[in-house]
N, C-alpha and C positions, 0 to 999 in steps of 0.2 A: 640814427643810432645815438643812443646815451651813454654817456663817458662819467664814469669819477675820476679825478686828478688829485695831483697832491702836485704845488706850484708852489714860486720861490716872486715874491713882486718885485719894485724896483728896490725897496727898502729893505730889502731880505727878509721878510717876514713870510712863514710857511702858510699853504691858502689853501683847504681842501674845498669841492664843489662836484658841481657835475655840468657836463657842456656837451649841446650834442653838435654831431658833425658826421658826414658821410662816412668816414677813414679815421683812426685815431689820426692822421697826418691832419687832414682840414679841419678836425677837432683842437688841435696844436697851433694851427695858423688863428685860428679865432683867440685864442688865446693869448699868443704873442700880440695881436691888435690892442689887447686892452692889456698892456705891458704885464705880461703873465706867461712866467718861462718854467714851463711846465718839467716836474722830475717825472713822475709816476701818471700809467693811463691803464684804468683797466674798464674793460664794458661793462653794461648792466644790462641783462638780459631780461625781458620783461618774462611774466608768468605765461602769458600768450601773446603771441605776435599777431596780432588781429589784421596787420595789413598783408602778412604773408599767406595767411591760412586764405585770403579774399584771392590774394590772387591764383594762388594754386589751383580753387576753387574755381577759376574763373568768375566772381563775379565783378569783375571791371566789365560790363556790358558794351559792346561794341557801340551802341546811342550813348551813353553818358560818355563814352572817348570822344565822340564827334559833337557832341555839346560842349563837352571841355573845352577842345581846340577853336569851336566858335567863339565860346565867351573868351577864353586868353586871346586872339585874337582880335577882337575888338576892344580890350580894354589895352593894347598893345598899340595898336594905332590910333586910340586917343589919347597916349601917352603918357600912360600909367605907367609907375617902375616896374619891373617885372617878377622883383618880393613882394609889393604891395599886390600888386595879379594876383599872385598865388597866394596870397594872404586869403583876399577876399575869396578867392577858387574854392579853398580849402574847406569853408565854412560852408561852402553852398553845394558843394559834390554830395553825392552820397557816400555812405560810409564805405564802402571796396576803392573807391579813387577817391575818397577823402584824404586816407594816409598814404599812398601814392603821392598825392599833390604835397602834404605835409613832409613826408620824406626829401621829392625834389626841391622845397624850400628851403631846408636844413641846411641841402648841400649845396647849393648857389648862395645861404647868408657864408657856409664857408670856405668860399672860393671856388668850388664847379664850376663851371659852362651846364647850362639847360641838357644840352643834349649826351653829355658827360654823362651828366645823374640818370639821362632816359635809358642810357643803357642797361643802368642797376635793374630794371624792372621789363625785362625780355616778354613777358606774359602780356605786358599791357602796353610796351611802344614796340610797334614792327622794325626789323632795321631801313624799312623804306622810311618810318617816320622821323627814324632817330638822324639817319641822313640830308631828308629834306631841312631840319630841325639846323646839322651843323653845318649846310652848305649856306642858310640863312643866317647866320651865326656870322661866318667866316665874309661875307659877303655885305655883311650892316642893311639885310634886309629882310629881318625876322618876321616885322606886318605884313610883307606881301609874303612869304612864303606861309606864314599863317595861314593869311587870307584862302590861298590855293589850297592850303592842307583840309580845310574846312570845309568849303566848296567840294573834294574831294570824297570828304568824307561822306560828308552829307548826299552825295550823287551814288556813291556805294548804297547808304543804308537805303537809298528810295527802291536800289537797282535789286539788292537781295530782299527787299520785302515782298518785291512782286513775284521773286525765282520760287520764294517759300510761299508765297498767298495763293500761287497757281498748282501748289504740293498736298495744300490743305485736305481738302477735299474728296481727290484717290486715299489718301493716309485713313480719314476718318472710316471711310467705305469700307474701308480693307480691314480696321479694325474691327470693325461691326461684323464683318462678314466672318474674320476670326474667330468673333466672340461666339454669333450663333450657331458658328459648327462645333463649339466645344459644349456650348447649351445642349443641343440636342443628342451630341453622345454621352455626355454625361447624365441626362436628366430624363430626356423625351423618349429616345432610343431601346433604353434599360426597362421600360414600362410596356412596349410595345409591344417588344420581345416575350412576356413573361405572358402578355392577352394569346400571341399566336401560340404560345406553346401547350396553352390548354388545350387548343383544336386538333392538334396535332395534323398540321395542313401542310402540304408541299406548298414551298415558299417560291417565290421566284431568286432567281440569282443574283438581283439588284437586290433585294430586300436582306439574301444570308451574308452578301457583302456587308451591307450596313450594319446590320447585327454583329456580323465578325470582327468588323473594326469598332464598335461600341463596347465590344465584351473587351476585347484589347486593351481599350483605351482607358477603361474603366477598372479591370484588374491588374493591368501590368502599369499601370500610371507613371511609378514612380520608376520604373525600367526609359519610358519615354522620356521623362523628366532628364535622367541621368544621360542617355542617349544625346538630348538637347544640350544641357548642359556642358558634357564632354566636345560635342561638335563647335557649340561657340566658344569654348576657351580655345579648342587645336584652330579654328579658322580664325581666332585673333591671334595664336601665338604666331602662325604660318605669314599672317597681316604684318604681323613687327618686324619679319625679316626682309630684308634686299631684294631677297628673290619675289617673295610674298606685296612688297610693295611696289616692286617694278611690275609684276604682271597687273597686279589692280591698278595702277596708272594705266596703263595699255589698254585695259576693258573699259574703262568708264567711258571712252568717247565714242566705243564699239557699241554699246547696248542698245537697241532700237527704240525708237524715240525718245530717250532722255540721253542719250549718248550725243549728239549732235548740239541740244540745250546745254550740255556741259561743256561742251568747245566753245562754243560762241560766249558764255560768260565768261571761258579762262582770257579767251581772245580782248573781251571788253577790259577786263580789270589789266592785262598785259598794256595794252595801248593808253589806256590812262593814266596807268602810274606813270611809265617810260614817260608822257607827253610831261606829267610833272616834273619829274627827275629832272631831265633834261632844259625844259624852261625853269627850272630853279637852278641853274648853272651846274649843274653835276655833267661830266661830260661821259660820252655815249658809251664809254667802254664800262666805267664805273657804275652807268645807271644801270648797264646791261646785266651784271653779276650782281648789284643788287636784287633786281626783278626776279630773277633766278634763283636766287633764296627765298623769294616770296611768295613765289606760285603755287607752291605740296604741292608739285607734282616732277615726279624724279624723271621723267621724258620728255618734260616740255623746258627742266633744266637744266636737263644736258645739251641739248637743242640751242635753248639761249646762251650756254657758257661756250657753245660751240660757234655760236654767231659771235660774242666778244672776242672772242681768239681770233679771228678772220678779219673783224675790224681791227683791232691791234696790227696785225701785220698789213693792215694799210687797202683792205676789202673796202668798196664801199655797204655800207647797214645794207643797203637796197638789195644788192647782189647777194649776201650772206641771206637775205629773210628769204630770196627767192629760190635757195637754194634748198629749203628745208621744205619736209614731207609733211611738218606738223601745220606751218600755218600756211593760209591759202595765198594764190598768187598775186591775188588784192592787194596783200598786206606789203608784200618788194615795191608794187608797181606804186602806190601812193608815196612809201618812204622814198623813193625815187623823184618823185615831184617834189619832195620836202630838200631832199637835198639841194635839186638845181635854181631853188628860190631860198634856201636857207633857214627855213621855218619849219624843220620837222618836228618840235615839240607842237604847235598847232597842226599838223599835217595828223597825228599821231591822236590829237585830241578829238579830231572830225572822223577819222577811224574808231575811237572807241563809242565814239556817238551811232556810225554804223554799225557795227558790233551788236549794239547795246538794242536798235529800234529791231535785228535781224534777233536776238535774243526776246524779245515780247512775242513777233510775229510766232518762233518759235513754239511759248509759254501760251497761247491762244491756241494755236496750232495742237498742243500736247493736251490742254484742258478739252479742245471738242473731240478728240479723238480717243481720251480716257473715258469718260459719258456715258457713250455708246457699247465702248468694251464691258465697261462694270457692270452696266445694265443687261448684256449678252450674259456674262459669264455668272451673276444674280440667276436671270432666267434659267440659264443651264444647271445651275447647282437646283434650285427651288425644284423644279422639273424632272430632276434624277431624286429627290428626297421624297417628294409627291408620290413617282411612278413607284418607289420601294414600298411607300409606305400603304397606299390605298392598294394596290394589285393584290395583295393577299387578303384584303377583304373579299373581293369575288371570287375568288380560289375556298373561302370559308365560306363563303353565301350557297356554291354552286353543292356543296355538301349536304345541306338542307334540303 
């Protein structure tokens, strides 16, 4: 943020400028450095906030966050200062995490901590990042938890590229499949219809269906439009309630075969982070209500906030994990081996590695079994469209 002041120097001589800083308060400490004891602070709001509308927007792209943290990272551990990092950061982001980076510079040239300023920008640091950020901070070892955050991140974008690469595919099918049945009741249907009607032929019942739903679809359009329309605003608004998002938590893991692909990805990202957390000194209670904020999903954080409450009063992790419905009994039985060798943040990292190969075999598993169905349910539509449309030709033939 940018500041006008009105300042009094050591000489008493009045100094108007402008200085920016996180707060008018670290706007005022920068100040004072360069003996400048500030009367008057008021902001200066730009015409458009170009790094607010980015983030809103989302476009801080989850790859340029984990390129970010790569490069600060290594200019971190060849021991660059960490203004001169964000200096150079700044120039080379794109524009959505250009001014991001430019902002957290601002406020570390006026006195923040890193992970301070990360909080300013909730959209674009997770509080798992913002945490690894000030456990590294407080601990004087920001390269390696860098390091991990990177690795990290970078093992996320490999893991959700292939969740969505094995999505592609069913998406496009189903678009196409939408598309031609809206082609032909708008376009093929209306034509067909107007050929039988010269003959005056008894149709069959597949064929007055189709006609029925083409005359429908065709004259009451804007009746279906509104229909639609009204249904996805009430099943978003029904979505944004408690009620509305405790039961869609509940069903995602239920759905048949994407439901199961969905556990095992929450199960990988759960075991990964926690394995970070935890090897970045953040201790188990703390990593545990972090993760719980991180998951969207209000079942599996009730679940986790209900395992930290158990370990606070002195539960061992192993016995609280094996006591829940949500994760499998794999998960007690390993953190149990981490306990009695004392390496459950590695213990936790080799589980989300299983997680992660049981979520592929999955995503194979859901690709050759999609395939087949689309090809079924193609054949079946193509096949009912066919039988409407040709059978009343020989019902017109046999008239002759």
């Amino acid at each position: 943020m940018k500041y006008r002041y009105t300042a009094k120097d050591s000489s008493g001589r009045t100094i108007r400028g402008t200085v920016e800083g996180g707060s008018p308060k670290v706007a005022a400490e920068a100040l004072k450095r360069d003996q400048l004891f500030p009367i008057n602070f008021s902001e200066i709001k730009p015409f458009v906030d170009f790094s607010a509308i980015f983030e809103i927007w989302g476009k801080v792209k989850y790859n340029d966050l984990a390129n970010f943290t790569r490069q600060l990272s290594t200019m971190i551990t060849a021991g660059l200062p960490l203004t001169d990092a964000l200096n150079l950061l700044k120039a080379q982001s794109p524009p959505g995490l250009s001014g991001v980076v430019g902002s957290l510079l601002t406020d570390i040239q006026g006195g923040l901590s890193l992970s301070s300023s990360m909080t300013r920008h909730p959209s674009v640091f997770s509080k798992v990042y913002v945490a690894l950020v000030k456990a590294g901070e407080a601990a004087g070892v920001m390269e390696n938890v860098l390091n991990r955050l990177a690795d990290n991140s970078e093992k996320t974008r490999e893991f959700t590229s292939k969740v969505k690469g094995a999505m592609v595919y069913p998406a496009i099918i189903l678009m196409g499949m939408v598309g031609v049945m809206f082609l032909m009741m708008w376009l093929v249907i209306p034509k067909i219809t107007d050929l039988y009607a010269d003959f005056n032929a008894e149709l069959p019942l597949a064929t007055r269906a189709i006609m029925w739903l083409s005359d429908a679809f065709t004259t009451y359009w804007w009746l279906w439009g509104s229909l639609l329309f009204l249904g996805m605003y009430g099943l978003r608004a029904f979505m944004a309630t408690e009620t509305g998002i405790r039961k869609w938590d509940t069903l995602k893991y239920r759905i048949p075969i994407t439901g199961e692909l969905t556990r095992q990805v929450m199960l990988t990202e759960l075991s990964r982070t926690l394995s970070l957390l935890i090897g970045s000194g953040i201790s188990v209670i703390d990593a545990l209500n972090i993760v719980a904020d991180a998951l969207g999903n209000v079942m599996v954080e009730k679940d986790v906030r209900r395992i930290a409450r158990q370990v606070e009063k002195g539960f061992p992790i192993s016995i609280a994990f094996s006591e829940s419905e949500i994760f499998p009994p794999v998960m007690g039985q390993m953190i149990a081996v981490g306990e009695e060798t004392g390496k459950i943040d590695e213990v936790l990292f080799k589980l989300s590695k299983y997680f992660e190969l049981e979520s592929e075999q999955k995503i194979k598993g859901l690709t050759t079994a999609i395939e087949p169905l689309i090809l079924i349910v193609l054949a079946i539509g193509v096949g009912f469209l066919m039988y409407a449309v040709v059978m009343p030709i020989y019902s017109i033939t046999n008239q002759f």
